[in-house]
N, C-alpha and C positions, 0 to 999 in steps of 0.2 A: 504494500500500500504506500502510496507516497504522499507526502503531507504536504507539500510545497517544495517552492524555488527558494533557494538559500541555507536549508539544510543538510547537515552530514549523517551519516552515518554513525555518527559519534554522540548527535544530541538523543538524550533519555524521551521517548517518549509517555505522555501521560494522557489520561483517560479521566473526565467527566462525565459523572450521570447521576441521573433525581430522575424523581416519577410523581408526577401529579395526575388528579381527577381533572375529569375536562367533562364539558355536557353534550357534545359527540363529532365525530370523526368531522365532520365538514367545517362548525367551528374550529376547532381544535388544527387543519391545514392551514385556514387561514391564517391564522392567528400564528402559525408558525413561521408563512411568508410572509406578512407584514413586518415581522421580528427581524427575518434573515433581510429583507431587502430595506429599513432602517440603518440595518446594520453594515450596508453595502456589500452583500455578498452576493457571490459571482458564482457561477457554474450549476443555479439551482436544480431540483429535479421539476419535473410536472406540476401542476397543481394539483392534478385529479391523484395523484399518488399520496398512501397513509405514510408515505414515508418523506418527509419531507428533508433537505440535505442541499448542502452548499457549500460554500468556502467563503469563510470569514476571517482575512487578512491572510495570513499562515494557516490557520485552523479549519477545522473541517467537523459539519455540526449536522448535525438530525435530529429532526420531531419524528419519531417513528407515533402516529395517532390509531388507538388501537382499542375499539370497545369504548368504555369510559376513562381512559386515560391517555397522555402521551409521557413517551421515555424519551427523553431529552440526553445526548450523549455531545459530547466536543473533546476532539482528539487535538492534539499539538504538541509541541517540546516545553511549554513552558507550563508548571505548572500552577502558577497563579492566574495566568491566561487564560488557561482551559477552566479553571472553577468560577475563575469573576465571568466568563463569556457563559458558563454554565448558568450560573445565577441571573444574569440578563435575562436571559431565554427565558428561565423561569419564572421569572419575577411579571413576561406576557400575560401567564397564565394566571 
């Protein structure tokens, strides 16, 4: 998996994730694109997709919306990046 331009092979990667209630899948995308494209992030997936996903600066983030809830994940090297960009996401919801 490659995480961006500018990193090694040397930098640690780290992983974000939280789970919140949502009041259902339709809400729950939107509410995930609005977030990523505030956010300026580039390379989204679909709308019509439960899995919502993009690239926010270096990082690379999903709303997977699922039933009543979404699983909010943001992968990157740093890891207060990945949690403060975690908490953003979440804090949509």
């Amino acid at each position: 998996m490659s995480f961006g331009a500018g990193l090694s092979a040397n930098d640690a990667p780290s992983l974000g994730l939280a789970q919140k209630a949502v009041e259902n899948n339709i809400t729950c995308r939107t509410k995930a694109r609005s977030k990523f494209k505030e956010l300026g992030a580039r390379d989204m997936s679909s709308p019509d997709a439960n899995s919502q996903w993009g690239t926010v600066s270096n990082m690379r983030v999903v709303a997977w919306c699922r039933g009543n809830q979404v699983v909010i994940g943001v992968s990157g090297h740093s890891y207060n990046s990945v949690n403060e960009l975690r908490d953003i996401i979440f804090d949509a919801y």
